[in-house]
C-alpha positions in Angstrom: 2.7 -21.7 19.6 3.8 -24.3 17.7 7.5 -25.5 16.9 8.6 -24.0 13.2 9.4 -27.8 11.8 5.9 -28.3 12.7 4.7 -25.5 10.9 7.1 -26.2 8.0 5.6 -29.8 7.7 1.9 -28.8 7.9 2.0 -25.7 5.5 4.2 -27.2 2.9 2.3 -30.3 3.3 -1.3 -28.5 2.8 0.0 -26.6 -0.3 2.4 -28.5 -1.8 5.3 -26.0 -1.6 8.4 -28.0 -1.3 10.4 -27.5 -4.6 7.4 -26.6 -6.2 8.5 -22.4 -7.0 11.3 -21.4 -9.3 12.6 -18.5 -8.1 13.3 -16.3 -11.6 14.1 -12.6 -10.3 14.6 -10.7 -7.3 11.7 -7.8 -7.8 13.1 -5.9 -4.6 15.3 -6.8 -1.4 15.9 -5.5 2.0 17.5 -6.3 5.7 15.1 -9.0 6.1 12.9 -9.5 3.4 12.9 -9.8 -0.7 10.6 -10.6 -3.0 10.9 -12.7 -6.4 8.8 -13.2 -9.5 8.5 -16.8 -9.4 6.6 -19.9 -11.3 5.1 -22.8 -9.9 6.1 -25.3 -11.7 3.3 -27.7 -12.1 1.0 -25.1 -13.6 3.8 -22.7 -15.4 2.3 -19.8 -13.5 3.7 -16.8 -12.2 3.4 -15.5 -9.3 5.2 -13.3 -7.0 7.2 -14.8 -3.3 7.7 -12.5 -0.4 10.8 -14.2 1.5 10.5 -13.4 5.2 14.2 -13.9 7.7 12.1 -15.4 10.7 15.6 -15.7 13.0 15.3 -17.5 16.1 12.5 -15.7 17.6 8.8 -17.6 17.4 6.8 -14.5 18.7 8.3 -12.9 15.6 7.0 -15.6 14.0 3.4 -15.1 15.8 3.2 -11.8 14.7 4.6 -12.1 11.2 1.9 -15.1 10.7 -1.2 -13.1 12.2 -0.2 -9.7 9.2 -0.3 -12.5 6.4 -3.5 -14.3 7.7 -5.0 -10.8 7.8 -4.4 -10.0 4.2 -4.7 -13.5 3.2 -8.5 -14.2 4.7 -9.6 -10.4 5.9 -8.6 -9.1 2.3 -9.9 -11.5 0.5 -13.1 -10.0 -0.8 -11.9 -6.4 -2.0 -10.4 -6.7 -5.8 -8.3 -3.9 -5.7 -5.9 -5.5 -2.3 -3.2 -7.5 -2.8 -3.9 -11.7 -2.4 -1.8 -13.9 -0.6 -2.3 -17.2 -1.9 -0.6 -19.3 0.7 2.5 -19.4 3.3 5.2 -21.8 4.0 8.3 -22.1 5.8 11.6 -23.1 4.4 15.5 -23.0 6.4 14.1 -20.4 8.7 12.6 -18.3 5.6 8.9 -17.6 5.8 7.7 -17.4 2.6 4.6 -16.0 1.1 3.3 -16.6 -2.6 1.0 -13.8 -3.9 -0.3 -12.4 -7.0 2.0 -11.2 -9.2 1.7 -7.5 -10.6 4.1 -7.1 -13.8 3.9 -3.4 -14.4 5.2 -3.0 -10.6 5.0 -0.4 -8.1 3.5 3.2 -9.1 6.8 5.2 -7.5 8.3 2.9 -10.3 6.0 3.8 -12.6 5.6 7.2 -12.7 10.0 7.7 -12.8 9.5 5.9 -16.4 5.8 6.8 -17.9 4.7 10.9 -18.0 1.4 10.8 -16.1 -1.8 12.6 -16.5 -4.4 13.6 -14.5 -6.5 10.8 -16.2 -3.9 8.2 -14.7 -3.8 9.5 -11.2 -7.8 9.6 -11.2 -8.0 5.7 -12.0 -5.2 4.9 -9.4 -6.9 7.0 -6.6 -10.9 5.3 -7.3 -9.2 1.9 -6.7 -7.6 3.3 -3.9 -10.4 4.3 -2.5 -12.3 1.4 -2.9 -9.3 -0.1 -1.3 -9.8 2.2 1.7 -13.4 1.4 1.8 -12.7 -2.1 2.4 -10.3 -1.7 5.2 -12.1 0.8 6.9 -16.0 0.0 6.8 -15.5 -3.5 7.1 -12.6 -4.7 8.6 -12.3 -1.7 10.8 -8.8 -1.2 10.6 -6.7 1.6 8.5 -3.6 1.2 6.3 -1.6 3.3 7.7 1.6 3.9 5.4 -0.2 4.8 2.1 2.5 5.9 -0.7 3.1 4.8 -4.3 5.4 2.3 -3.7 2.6 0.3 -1.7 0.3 0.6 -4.7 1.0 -2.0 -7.3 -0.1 -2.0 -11.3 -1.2 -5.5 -13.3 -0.5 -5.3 -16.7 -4.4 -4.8 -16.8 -4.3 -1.3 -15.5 -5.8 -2.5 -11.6 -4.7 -1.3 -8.6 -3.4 -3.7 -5.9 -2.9 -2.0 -2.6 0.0 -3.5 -0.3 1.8 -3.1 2.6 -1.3 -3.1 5.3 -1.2 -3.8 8.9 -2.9 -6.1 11.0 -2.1 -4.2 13.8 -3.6 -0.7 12.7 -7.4 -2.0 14.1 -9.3 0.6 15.8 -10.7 0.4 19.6 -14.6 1.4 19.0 -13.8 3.3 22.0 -10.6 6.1 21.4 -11.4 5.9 17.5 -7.8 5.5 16.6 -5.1 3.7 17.1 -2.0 4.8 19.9 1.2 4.6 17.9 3.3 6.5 15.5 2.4 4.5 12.0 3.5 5.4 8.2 6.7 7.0 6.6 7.3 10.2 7.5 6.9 12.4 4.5 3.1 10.4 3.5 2.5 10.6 7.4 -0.7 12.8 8.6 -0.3 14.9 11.5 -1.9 12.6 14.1 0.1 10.3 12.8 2.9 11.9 13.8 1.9 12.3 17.4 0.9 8.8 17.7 -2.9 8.8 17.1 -4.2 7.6 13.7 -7.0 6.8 12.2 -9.3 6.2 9.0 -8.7 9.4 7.8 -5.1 9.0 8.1 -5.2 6.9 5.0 -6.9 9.9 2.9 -4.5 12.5 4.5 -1.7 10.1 2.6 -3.6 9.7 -0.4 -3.8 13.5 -0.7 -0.1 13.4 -0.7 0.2 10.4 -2.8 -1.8 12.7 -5.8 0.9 15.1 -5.1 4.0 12.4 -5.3 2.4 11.2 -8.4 2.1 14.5 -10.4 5.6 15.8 -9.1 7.4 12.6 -8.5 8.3 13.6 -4.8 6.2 14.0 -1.9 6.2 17.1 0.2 9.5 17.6 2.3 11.0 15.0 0.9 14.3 17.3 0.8 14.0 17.0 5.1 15.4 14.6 6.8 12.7 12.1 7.7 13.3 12.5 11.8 12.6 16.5 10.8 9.7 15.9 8.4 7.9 13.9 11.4 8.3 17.1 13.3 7.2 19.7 11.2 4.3 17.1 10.1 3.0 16.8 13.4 3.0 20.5 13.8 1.4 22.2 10.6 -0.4 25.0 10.7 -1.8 24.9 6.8 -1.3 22.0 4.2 0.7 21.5 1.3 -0.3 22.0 -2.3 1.1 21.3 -5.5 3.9 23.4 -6.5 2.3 25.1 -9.4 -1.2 24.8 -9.3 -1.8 26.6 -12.7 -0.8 22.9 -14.3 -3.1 21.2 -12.9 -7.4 21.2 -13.2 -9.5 22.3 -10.9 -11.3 19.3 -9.8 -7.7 18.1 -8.9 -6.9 20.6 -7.1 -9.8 20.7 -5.0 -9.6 16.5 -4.6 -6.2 17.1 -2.9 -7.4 20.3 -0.5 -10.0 18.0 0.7 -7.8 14.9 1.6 -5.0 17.7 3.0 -7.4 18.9 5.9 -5.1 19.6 9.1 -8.2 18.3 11.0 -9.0 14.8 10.5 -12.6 15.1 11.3 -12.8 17.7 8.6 -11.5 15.1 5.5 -14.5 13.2 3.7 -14.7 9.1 4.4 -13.0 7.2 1.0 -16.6 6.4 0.2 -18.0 10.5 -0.1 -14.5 11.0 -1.7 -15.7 8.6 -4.2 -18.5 10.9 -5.4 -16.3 13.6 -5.9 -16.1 15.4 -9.7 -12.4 14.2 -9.8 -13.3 10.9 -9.3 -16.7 10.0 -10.7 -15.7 10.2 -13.9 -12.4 8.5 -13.7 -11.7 5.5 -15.2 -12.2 2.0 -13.8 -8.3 1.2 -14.5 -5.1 3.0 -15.0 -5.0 3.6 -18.8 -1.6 1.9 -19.1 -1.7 2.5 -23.4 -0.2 5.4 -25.1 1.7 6.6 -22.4 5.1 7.9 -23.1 8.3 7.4 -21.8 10.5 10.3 -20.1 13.6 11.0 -22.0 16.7 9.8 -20.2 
């Protein structure tokens, strides 16, 4: 493992990072992390940088470095995942410049803009092919799937964020021996430490829900209490008012809300599904209306 000035020389060296980003607004901040919409300077583009507290802990460091060399290199490939462009480290902040989405995350998104069916069609095909990436090829699930991991560009694509490198799974058990998600998105063998593939389309069922109701299920529980009754459900949610909503929508959800994982289709046979086939290739971001404050 090598000493963070010497990874602060080499990676600011290699990209040419040092005082190279105005940082113009913070998009979103936590305990340890926040993220900007930034330009770099020498090209007056904007981008967005993910700045990472790395405290006084190098393994943290390790493991924080392995997560952004998956997405950077595994991720690479699949158009509708998130790209890190590069990494540096600056006073004990690792910082990660990526692609910058403008119309923001799609819990955002759906608070401001009345959704229809048409919308959440287009954001679940990218999704998918998101999934198919992941899972055929890299071998290796999300494992907290929700709107506010799903970014918009102002061109109507999807960017998926907020995978694990640590969600791979052993060829042997199929699946993956820890609790992994938020609770209310979580699939039931999620909840009892045992995910999978199909964990992601158990929370994309649930997404489709969050994104024509604004809420997921439960999301009145307490999330220690939502893992619980997750983990022990006997039939799965539905929309609240089914009569709203088509047929081919319905049926999409009932098919990604199987208690059984084996029973749920792969993202790629949910891809040939009537609610899906026909769904546009981006979010139609024109025309859409604004809820009434």
């Amino acid at each position: 493992m090598k000493k963070w000035d010497e990874y602060d020389s080499i990676l600011a060296i290699k990209y040419n990072c040092t005082g190279a980003y105005e940082l113009i607004e913070a998009l979103g901040t936590g305990s340890y992390c926040s993220t900007f919409r930034a330009c770099h300077k020498p090209s007056k583009s904007i981008v967005a940088v993910k700045r990472i507290y790395i405290g006084d802990s190098e393994g943290e460091l390790e493991d924080i470095m392995e997560e952004v060399d998956f997405v950077q290199y595994g991720c690479k490939d699949c158009p509708y995942i998130i790209k890190y462009q590069h990494k540096y480290i600056e006073k004990n902040h690792l910082k990660i410049v990526m692609e910058y989405c403008s119309e923001g995350s799609l819990d955002q998104f759906i608070q401001t803009f009345k959704i229809t069916e048409q919308h959440i069609a287009a954001v679940c095909r990218q999704t998918l092919h998101a999934f198919h990436h992941l899972h055929m090829y890299l071998r290796t699930f999300h494992g907290d799937v929700k709107a506010s991991n799903i970014l918009l560009t102002k061109e109507g694509e999807v960017r998926l964020r907020g995978m694990s490198a640590f969600n791979g799974i052993d060829t042997k058990s199929k699946a993956f021996e820890r609790i992994t998600g938020t609770p209310y998105w979580m699939a039931p063998e999620c909840a009892n430490a045992t995910g999978s593939f199909k964990s992601d389309i158990w929370s994309l069922g649930i997404t489709c829900i969050e994104m024509a109701e604004l809420e997921p299920p439960l999301s009145n529980m307490h999330p220690m209490r939502a893992i619980f009754v997750v983990g022990s459900l006997k039939s799965p949610p539905c929309l609240a008012d089914e009569s709203l909503w088509s047929l081919e929508f319905i049926d999409f959800i009932q098919s990604c809300l199987k208690i059984g994982p084996t029973e749920r289709p792969t993202a790629s046979e949910l891809l040939l599904h009537p609610f899906i086939k026909n769904a546009s290739s981006k979010v139609p971001l024109v025309k859409l209306a604004r809820y009434t404050m």
